[in-house]
N, C-alpha and C positions, 0 to 999 in steps of 0.2 A: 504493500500500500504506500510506504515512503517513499517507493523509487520511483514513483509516476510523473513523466512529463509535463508542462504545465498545459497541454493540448491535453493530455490524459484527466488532468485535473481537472481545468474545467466541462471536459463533456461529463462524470462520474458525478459531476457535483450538481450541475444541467438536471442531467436527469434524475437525480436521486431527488432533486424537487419536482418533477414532472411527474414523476413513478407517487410519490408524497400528496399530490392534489388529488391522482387519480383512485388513490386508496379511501381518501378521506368517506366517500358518499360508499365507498363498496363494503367498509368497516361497520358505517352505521346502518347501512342495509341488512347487514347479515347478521349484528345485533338486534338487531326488530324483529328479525323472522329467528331469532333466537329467544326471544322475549325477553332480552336481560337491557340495560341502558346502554345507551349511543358509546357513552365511554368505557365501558366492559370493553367493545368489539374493538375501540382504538386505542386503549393501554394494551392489548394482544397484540393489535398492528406493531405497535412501537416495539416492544419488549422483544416479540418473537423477530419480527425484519431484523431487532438491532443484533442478537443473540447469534441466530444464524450466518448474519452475514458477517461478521468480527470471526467464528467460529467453523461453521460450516467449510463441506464442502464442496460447493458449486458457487467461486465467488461470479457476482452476478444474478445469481437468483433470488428472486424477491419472494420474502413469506410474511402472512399474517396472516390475519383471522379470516375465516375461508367460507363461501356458505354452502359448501359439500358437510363440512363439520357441525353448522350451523341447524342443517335441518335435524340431526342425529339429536342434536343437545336440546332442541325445544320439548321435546317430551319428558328429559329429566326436569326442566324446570319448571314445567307444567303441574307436573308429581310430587317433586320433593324442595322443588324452590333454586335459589341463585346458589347458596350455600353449598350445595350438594353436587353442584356444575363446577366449581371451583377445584371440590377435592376427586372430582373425576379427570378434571384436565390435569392434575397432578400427578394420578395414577397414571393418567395416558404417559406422560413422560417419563414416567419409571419403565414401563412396559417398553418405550421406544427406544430407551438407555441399556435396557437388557437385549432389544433386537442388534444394538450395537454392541453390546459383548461378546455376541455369539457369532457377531462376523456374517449377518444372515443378508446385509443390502446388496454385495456382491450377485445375488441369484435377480434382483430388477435386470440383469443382463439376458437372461433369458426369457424375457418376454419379446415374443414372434413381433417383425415388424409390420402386420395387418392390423396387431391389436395395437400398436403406437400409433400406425396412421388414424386406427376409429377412436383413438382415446384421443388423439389434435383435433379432430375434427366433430364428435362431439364436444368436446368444451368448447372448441371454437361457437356453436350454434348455443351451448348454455350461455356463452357469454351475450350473446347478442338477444338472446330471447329475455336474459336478467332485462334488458335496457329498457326493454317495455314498459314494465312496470312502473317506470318512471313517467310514463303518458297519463297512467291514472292517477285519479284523487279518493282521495274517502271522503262520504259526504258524514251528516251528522247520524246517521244510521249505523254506521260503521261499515256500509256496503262501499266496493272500489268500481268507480265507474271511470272510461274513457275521458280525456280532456275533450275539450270541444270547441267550435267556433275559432276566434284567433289566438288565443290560449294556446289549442291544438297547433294551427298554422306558424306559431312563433316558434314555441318549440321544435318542430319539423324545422323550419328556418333554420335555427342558429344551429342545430345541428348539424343540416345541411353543407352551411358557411364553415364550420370546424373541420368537419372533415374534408373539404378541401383546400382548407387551408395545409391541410396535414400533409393532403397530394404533391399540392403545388409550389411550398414554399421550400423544397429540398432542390427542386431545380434555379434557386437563386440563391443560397447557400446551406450548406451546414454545417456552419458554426454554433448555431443553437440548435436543439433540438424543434422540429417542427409540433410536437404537441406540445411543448412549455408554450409558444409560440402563439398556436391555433385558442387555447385557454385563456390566455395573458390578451389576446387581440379581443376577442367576444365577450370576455369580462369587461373590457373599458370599451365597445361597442353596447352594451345593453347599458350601463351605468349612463355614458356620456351621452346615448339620446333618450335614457330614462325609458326603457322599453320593459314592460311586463312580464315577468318569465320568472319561471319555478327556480329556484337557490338551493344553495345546500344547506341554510339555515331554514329551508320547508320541511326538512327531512327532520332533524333536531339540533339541538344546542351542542357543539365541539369543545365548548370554555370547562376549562376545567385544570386541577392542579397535579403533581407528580403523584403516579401511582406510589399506593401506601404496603407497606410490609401488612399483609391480612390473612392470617391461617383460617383456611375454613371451618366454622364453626359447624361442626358436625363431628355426631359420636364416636369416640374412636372404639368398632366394636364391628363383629362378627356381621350383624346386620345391615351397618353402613357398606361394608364391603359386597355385601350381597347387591346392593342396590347400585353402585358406582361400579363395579368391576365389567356387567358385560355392558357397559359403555362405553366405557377404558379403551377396551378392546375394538369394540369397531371407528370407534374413534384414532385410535394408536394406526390400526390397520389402514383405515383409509389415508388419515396425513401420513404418512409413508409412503403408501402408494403412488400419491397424488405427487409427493415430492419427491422420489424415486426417478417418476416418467420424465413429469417435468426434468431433472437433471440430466438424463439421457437423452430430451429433444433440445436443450439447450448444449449439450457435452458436440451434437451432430449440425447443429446451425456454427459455432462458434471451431467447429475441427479441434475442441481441447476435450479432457479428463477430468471429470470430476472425480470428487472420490467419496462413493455410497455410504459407505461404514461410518464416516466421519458427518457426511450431512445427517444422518441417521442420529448418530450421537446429540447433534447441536440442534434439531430438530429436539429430542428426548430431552436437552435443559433446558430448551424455551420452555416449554409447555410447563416444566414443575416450578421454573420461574413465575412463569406466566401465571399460574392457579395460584401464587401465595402472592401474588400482590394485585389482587382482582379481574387477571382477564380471561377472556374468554376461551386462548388458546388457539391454538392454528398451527399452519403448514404451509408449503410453496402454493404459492397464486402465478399460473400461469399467463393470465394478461400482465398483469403489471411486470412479469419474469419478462413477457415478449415485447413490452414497451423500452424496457431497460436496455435488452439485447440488440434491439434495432434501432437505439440510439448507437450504439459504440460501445455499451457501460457493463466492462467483463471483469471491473474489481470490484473488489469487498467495500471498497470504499462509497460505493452508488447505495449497496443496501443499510448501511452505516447512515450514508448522508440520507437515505428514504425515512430509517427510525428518526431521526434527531431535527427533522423539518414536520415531523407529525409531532413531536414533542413539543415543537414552539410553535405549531397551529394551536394546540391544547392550551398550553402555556400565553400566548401574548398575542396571534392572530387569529383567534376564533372570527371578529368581527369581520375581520378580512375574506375570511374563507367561507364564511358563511352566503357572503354575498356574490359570490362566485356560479355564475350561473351552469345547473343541469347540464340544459345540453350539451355543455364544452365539454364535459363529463364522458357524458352517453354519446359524443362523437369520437374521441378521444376511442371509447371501449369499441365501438362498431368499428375502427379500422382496426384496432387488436386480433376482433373479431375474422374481419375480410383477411388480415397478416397471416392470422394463426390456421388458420385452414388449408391444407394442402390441397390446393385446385387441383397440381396435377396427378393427385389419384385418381382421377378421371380417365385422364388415359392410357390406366391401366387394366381396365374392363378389357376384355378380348383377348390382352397379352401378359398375366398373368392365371395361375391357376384361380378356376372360380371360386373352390375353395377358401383360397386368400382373400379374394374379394365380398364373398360371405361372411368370413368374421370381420373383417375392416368396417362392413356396412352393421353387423350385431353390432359390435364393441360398440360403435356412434349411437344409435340408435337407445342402448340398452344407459348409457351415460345420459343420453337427454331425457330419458323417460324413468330412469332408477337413479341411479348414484352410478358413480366412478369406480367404486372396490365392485360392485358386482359385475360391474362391464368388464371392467379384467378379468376376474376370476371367471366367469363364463369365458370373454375371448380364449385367454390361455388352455382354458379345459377343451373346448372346440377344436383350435389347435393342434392339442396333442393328440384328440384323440382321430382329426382326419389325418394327424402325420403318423400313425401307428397303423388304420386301417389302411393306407398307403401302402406302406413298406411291408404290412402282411402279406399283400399281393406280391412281392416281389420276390418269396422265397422259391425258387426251381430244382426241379428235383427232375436227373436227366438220368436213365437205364440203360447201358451196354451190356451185352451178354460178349465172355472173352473165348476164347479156342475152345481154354479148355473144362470151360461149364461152367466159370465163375459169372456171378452177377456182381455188376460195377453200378453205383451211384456216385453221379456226383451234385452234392449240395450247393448251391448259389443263393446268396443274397443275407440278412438278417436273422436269425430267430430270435426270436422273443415272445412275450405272454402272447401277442396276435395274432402271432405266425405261426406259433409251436402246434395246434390242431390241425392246420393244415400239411404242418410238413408231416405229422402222424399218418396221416391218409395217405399219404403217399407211396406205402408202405404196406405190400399184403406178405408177410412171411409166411402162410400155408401153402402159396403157389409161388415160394421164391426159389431159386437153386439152394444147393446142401452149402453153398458157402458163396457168403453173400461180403461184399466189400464197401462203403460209404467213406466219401471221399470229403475231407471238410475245409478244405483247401482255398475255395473262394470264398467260405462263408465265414459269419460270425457270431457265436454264441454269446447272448447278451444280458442272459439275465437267469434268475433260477428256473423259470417256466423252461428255459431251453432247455436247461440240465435235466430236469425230470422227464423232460420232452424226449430224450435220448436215453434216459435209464429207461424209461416206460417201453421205447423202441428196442432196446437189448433183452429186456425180460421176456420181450411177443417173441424173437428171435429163438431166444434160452428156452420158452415152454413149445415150442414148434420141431426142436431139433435141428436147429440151424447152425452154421461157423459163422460168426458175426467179427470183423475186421472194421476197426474205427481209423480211420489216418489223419496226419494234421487237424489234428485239436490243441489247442492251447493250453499251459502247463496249468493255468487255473482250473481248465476244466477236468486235468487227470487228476486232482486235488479233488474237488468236487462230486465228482460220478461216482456213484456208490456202484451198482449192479452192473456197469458199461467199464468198470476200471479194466479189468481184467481182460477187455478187447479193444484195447487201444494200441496203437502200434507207435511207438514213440522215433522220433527222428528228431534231433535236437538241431541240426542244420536245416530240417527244412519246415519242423514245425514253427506256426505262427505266434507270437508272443501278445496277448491282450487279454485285456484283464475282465473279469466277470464280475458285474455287479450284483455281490451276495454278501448275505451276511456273516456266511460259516469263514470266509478271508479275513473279516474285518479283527 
């Protein structure tokens, strides 16, 4: 962070106030659909941005208070009140402290790139579908109805006007960021002709003073734990996830390395920070992550300078910020929105497996209509299990009969739990020759379903009266085969060396 150029310094510092306005209104939204105060959801903004990004490991990536998190936790407060939110968000960060003990963020690698493209690409559309909501009003019923009249048309306007400001002002410099820019322009454009339009002081009051040291007042007892813990958890689970991905589609825009274990970690002390001194808790925010990134701002120092400008919004410019109009906001997010979405998955209809393009479409789909943990969790299960029925097809099993009456197999492809019933079938030992050979030369035993797959095949052999002959198999697997050991023909120069994923090794 010291060694930054003074061109590095000021775009990090740019935008970490640009990333700072545009959290302010998304903090105290996701606190209202949390049911706790304006200021809950932005001592989280502050606390968690500033934690992770001093600490983490994706410098560059922006986190706060999230409303993935946000929908989970309105039912505990619903039930058991703010108190009871506090010592969950605490526990969430013990449980994410412990996923970084165990060294477990490394595996976000292994999620397939269909389910990254539908996890960009749905939040892309939650991002833009959240903006909505800002068109409506509650009336005195407490029902939410559409704006209307010029109301409606001003805000379409200056919308409008933001976002092209956002377009167009990079083609005459970028020395500033163009949304600091577009916000800063339409604020002293609605001020200076005195034009009507929704604020961020519609939303609620931002004035307020430094978060306080507050242990959650709640019992410390067998019961309480009952009630906070499976929150913990899908709460733990999802800001992980959510900041996992994120890390990996920021690691692949920016060609660097994050490093999982460690966001993991600093993720896990925001949040026990976070709960003992009033907030709400949170995780990486992908728009404000893709606002930051498409300014230039890949140090620690943008999510640093993001906490410490939400600090002195709280602190000394409520007034200011208040009056800062919506739409610059809700323009600001719709190009996040258009940035973050990978168009040209599009043109990969046709020329990728459809498969691929079936979970890319779930994951999106299953994110704007459910949550983010279970669009993973389905994509990835989808995933494995069309990349398993796949490579079950591909196990082949070819028959030579030799001069002098031997029968020859030879094996090709995988085995494993998928395959292993079909390559049984493959297999009639009552109508085979008195001595039969199986050749395993191209193949690869992968798992234990193989192994029994093969002892199961030498016992059909052993009760039929056959000479059963194994070749190149793998020294794990003559370790392994109970009832097949004894028909293995061992060659140390030409057998294959790889290793079987079982437990009897470990």
């Amino acid at each position: 962070m010291f060694k930054l150029s003074p061109q590095d310094l000021k775009t990090n510092l740019l935008s970490g106030l640009t990333v700072a306005l545009a959290m302010v209104p998304e903090a105290i939204a996701f606190a209202l659909v949390a049911q706790v105060s304006p200021l809950t959801g932005l001592y989280a903004a502050f606390l968690v941005s500033l934690i992770t990004s001093a600490f983490g490991g994706r410098p560059g990536m922006i986190s706060g208070a999230a409303g993935s998190l946000a929908v989970v936790m309105v039912a505990l407060v619903v039930e058991h009140g703010v108190e009871y939110l506090f010592a969950a968000v605490v526990l969430m960060g013990l449980l994410q402290l412990l996923f970084a003990a165990l060294r477990l963020g490394k595996f976000i690698r292994m999620v397939p790139h269909p389910v990254m493209l539908g996890f960009v690409n749905g939040l892309a559309i939650v991002i833009a579908l959240a903006q909505f909501e800002h068109f409506k009003v509650v009336d005195v019923d407490g029902n939410k109805h559409w704006l209307a009249g010029i109301a409606l048309y001003g805000m379409i306007g200056l919308t409008a006007l933001t976002m092209l400001v956002i377009y167009l002002f990079p083609k005459l410099t970028k020395a500033v960021p163009a949304t600091l820019v577009a916000i800063v322009a339409v604020s002293l454009l609605t001020l200076g002709l005195d034009i009507e339009t929704r604020t961020v002081g519609d939303l609620a009051s931002i004035k307020g003073g430094l978060p306080a040291f507050h242990l959650p007042q709640v019992p410390l007892s067998l019961e309480t734990l009952r009630i906070v813990l499976p929150y913990s958890l899908i709460l733990a689970a999802i800001g992980l996830i959510e900041s996992l991905l994120t890390l990996n589609l920021i690691d692949d825009m920016s060609d660097t390395r994050g490093r999982p274990n460690r966001e993991c970690a600093a993720q896990g002390a925001a949040n026990v920070v976070t709960g003992v001194f009033g907030g709400m808790g949170g995780c990486a925010m992908i728009g404000q992550s893709m606002i930051n990134v498409n300014n230039g701002a890949l140090h620690r120092l943008s999510g640093i300078a993001t906490a410490l400008f939400l600090l002195s919004f709280i602190l000394f410019g409520s007034a200011m910020i208040e009056r800062i109009p919506l739409a610059a906001l809700i323009g600001v997010m719709f190009v996040v929105s258009e940035k973050t979405f990978e168009w040209g998955s599009f043109r990969l209809f046709g020329k990728v497996p459809r498969m691929d393009v079936f979970v890319g479409l779930l994951v999106a789909g299953v994110t704007v209509a459910a949550d983010l943990a279970i669009a993973v969790f389905v994509g990835v299960i989808v995933s494995a299990l069309a990349f398993a029925w796949e490579h079950a097809k591909h196990v082949r099993v070819t028959a030579t009969q030799t001069p002098d009456g031997r029968k020859q197999y030879q094996v090709e492809g995988t085995l494993f739990f998928a395959s292993a019933a079909e390559f049984q079938q493959q297999f009639v030992p009552a109508e085979d020759a008195d001595e039969v050979e199986i050749d395993f030369g191209r193949a690869r035993l992968m798992d234990h379903s193989a192994i029994e797959a093969v002892n199961a095949l030498a016992e059909r052999y052993q009760r039929a009266g056959k000479q059963l002959k194994l070749r190149h198999l793998s020294p794990d697997c003559l370790e392994l085969l109970d009832k097949a050991r004894n028909m293995i023909e061992v060659n140390y120069r030409e057998d294959p060396h790889y290793h079987v994923a079982d437990d009897k090794l470990a």
